[in-house]
N, C-alpha and C positions, 0 to 999 in steps of 0.2 A: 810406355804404352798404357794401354786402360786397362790391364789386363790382370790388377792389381789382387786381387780377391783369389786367381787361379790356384788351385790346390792340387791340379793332375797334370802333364802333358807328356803323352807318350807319342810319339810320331817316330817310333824305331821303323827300318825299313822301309821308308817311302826316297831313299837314293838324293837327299837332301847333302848338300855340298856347301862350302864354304865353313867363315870360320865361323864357331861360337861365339853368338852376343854377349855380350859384358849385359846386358840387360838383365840377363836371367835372376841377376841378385838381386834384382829391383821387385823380384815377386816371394815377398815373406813368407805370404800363405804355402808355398809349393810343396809337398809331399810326398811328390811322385813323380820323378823325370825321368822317362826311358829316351836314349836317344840311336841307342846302339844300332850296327847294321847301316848305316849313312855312312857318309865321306865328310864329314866335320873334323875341322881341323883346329888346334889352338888351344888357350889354358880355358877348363870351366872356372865361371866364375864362383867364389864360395858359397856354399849354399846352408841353409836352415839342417838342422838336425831335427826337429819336432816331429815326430811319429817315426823315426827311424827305422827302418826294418832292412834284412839283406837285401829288398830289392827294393830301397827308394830309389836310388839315382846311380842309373848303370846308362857308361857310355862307351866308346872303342878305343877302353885306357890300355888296354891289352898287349900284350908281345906275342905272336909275329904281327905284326900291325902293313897296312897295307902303302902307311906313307914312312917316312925315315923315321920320325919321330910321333908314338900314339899320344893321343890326347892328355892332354895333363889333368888331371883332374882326383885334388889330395882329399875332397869329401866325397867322392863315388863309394858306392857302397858293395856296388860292383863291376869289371872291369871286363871286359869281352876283345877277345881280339879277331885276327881278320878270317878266322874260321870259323868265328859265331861262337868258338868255346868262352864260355863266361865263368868266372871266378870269383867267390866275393875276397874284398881285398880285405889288406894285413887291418886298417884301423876300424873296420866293421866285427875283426874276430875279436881285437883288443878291448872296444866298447862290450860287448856281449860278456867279456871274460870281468874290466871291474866292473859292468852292473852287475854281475853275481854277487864280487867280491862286499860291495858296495850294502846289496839288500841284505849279504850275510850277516854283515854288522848292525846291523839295522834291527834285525830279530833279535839277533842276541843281546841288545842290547836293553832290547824290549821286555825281555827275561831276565836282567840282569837286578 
């Protein structure tokens, strides 16, 4: 698409069906993908880390899911299932945990 430059798209809750484009990786700039609350189905494609936060890119990777298998999706940052309860997931706490570990050394070493 042209849509190359997008940095947002949230369109959770507008009952949006089928599967997930593989296109999505085609959008570098992206920052911000909500999709949750839809009937999308399929693996997301891998997406950008850059500005990461718990709620860059949350979609219906969740358990109890409303189809046999929920969305695949291993860089969600957060995962929601078919009750709307949302979770952020295991590699969003582990980032958070070594950036700490990461800037601790960093100081210390600045002191050192």
């Amino acid at each position: 698409g042209n849509l190359l430059n997008l940095s947002s798209l949230m369109i959770s809750f507008n009952g949006i069906t089928g599967k997930i484009p593989d296109e999505l990786a085609d959008l570098s700039q992206l920052e911000i993908l909500h999709l949750h609350g839809n009937r999308l189905q399929g693996t997301m494609p891998r997406l950008t880390s850059k500005g990461q936060t718990k709620s860059s890119f949350i979609s219906d990777c969740g358990s109890p899911s409303e189809f046999d298998t929920p969305v695949d999706c291993p860089d969600c940052t957060m995962c929601c299932n078919s009750r709307q309860e949302c979770d952020v997931t295991e590699s969003q706490m582990d980032f958070g945990k070594w950036a700490s570990i990461i800037f601790g050394a960093v100081v210390l070493a600045l002191f050192l």
